[in-house]
C-alpha positions in Angstrom: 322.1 104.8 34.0 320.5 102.6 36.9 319.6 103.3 40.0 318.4 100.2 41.9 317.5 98.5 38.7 315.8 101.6 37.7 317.0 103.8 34.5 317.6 107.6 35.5 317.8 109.2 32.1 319.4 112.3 31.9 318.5 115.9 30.3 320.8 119.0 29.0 319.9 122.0 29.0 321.8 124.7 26.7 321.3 128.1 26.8 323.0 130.1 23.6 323.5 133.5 22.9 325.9 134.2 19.9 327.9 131.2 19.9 328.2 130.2 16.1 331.6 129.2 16.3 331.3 126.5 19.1 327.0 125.4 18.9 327.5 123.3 16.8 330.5 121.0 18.0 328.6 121.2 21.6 325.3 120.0 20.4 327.8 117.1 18.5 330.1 116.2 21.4 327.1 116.4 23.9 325.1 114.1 21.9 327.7 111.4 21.8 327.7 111.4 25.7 326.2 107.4 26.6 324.0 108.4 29.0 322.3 111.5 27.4 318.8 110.9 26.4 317.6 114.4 26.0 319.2 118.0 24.5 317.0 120.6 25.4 318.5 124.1 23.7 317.5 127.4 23.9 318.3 130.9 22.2 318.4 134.0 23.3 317.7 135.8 20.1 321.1 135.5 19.0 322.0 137.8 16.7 324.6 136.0 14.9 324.5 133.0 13.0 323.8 130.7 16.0 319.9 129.5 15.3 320.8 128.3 11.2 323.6 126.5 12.8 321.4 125.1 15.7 318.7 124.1 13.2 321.2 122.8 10.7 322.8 120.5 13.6 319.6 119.2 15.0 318.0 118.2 11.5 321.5 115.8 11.1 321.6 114.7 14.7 317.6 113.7 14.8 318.9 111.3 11.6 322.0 110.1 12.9 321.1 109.3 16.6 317.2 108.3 16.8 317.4 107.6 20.6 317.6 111.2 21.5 314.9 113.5 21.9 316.5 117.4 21.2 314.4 120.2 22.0 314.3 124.2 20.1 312.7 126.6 21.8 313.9 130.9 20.8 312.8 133.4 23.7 311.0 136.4 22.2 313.2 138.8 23.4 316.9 138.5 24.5 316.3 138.0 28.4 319.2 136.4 30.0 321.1 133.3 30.9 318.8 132.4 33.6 315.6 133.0 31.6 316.8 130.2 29.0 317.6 127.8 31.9 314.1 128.1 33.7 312.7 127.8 29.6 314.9 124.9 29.1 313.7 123.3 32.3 309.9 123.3 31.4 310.9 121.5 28.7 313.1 118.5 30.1 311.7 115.0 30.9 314.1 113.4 32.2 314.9 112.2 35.2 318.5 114.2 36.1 319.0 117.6 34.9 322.4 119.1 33.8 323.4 122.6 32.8 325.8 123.0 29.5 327.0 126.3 28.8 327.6 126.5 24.7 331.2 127.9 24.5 333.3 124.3 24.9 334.7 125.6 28.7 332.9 122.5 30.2 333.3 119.0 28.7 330.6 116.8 28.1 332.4 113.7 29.3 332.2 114.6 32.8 328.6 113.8 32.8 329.1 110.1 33.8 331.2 111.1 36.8 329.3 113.6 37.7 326.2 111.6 37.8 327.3 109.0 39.9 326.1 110.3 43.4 322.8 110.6 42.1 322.7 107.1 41.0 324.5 105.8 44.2 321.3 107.7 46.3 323.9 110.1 47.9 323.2 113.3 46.5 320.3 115.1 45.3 322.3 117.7 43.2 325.9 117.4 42.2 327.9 121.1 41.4 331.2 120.2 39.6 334.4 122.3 40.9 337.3 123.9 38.2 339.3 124.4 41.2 339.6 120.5 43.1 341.9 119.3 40.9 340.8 119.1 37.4 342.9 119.7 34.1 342.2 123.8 33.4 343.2 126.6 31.7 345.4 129.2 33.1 343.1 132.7 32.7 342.9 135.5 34.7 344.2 136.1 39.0 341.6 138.3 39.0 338.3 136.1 37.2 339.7 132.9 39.9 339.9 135.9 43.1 336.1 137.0 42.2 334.9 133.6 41.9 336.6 132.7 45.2 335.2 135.7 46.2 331.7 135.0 45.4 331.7 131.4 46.6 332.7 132.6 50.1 330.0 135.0 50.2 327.7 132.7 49.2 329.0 130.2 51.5 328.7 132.2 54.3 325.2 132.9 54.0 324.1 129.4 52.9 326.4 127.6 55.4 327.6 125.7 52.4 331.2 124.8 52.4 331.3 124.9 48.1 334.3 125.7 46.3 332.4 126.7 42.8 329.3 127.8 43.5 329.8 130.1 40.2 330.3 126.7 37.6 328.3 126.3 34.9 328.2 122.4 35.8 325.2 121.4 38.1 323.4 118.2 37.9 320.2 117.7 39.7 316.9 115.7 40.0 314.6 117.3 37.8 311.9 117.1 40.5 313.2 118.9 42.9 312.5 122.3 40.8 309.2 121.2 42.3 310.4 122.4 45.9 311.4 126.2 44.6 310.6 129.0 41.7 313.2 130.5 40.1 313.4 133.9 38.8 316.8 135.8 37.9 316.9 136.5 34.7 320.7 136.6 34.0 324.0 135.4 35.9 322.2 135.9 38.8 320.7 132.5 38.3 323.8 130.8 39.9 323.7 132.6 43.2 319.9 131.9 43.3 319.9 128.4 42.5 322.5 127.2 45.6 320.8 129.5 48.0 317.3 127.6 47.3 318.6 124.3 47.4 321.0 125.3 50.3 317.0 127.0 52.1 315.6 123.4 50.7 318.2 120.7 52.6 319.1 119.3 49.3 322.4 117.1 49.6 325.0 118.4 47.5 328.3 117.2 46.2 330.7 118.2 44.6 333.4 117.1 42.0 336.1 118.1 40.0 335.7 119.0 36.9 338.3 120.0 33.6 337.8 123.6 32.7 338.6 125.1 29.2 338.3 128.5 30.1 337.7 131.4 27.2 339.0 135.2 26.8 337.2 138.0 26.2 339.1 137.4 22.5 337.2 134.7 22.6 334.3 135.3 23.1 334.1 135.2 27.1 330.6 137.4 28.2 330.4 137.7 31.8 331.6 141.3 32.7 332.3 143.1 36.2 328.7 144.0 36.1 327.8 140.4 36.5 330.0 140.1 39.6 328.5 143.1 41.1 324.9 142.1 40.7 326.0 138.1 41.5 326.7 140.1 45.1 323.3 141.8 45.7 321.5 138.4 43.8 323.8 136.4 47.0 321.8 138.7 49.5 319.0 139.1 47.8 318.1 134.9 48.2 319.8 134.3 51.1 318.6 137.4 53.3 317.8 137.2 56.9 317.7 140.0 59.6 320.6 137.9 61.5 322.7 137.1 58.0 322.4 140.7 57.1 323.5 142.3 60.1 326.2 139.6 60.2 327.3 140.6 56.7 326.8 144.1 56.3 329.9 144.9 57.5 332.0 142.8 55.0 329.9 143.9 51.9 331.7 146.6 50.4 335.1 144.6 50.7 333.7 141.6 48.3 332.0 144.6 46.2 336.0 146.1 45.5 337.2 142.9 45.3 335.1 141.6 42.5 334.8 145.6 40.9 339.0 145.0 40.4 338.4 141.2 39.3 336.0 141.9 36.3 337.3 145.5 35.2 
């Protein structure tokens, strides 16, 4: 893709933990995206079948499709999701980051949409939204009032006005991981990340986006735990004297609210 007759090439990063039964068809459909030119992936000592698959996959795609560089990297320990994002971010190169979560929720062929801000010089990072407009599944009142939940939280502390801060879909200029560090481990990566770009200026859109969403039947992961920790990671990165005495008050209401949306 060009931005003022410059190429902005484009890097995704996948973190895995025990997804055999969808790796492979994301590293496939991911790969046949236009505009990717790097697949960064990284496990987090899956215990499943995942890492033959991934290995498998790569060796065919590396013959098949010479253009792309893709990227293997196992943590030594299972860690968390946001472990294997800041591991697969060392290892991009490319110009534009995007985040691909390995369970087929998010589809690949939003990338060129989602792009386009960057590429038009408007916006520094790009979040897309499962709840502007897109095509989605119908899951669970509860999931959609904790993520509604969360944002709002989040929002009121970052004085963001996002709809999703909670989607696995953000796509950002590589160098402005330059500007912050990162350190949540787990889930908490998501509150973390939009309250340091929210502390850094960055301009952010946002789009819609299709979402495919899983059961726990189906594998689905995040738990109510991980809506109860995304609350203290939200203060955690966002605290002030004035936002905490401005929120303490309000606290234990998003606390029952996302306790009843993940039980």
């Amino acid at each position: 893709m060009k931005k003022n007759n410059q190429t902005l090439s484009l890097s995704v990063v996948i973190p895995v933990y025990n997804e055999e039964q969808t790796i492979k068809t994301v590293i496939r459909t991911v790969s046949n995206s236009k505009i990717v030119n790097e697949i960064v992936i990284v496990d987090d000592c899956s215990v499943d079948n995942s890492v033959p698959i991934i290995k498998d996959t790569i060796d065919k795609m590396l013959q098949e499709k010479t253009h792309l560089n893709i990227f293997f990297s196992q943590n030594k320990r299972n860690l968390g999701k946001g472990a294997s994002l800041r591991a697969g971010f060392k290892l991009a190169t490319c110009d534009v980051i995007v985040i691909q979560d390995a369970d087929l929720e998010y589809d690949p062929g939003e990338y060129e949409r989602l792009i386009q801000p960057i590429i038009d010089g408007n916006a520094d990072v790009v979040y897309g939204s499962r709840f502007i407009g897109g095509t989605h599944r119908v899951l669970y009142f509860w999931h959609y009032m904790g993520n509604k939940m969360l944002t709002l939280m989040s929002n009121m502390f970052s004085n963001l006005n996002l709809t999703d801060m909670e989607t696995c879909y953000k796509m950002f200029r590589r160098d402005i991981l330059d500007k912050f560090d990162l350190r949540s481990n787990r889930f908490g990566f998501e509150p973390e990340f939009t309250a340091k770009i929210a502390k850094a200026k960055f301009r952010i859109y946002e789009l819609p986006i299709s979402y495919y969403g899983r059961t726990y039947g189906d594998g689905k992961k995040i738990t109510w735990k991980d809506g109860i920790a995304a609350i203290f990671h939200i203060i955690r990165f966002n605290l002030t004297i004035r936002s905490m005495i401005y929120m303490l008050s309000i606290i234990l209401i998003f606390a029952y609210i996302t306790f009843i949306a993940y039980s």
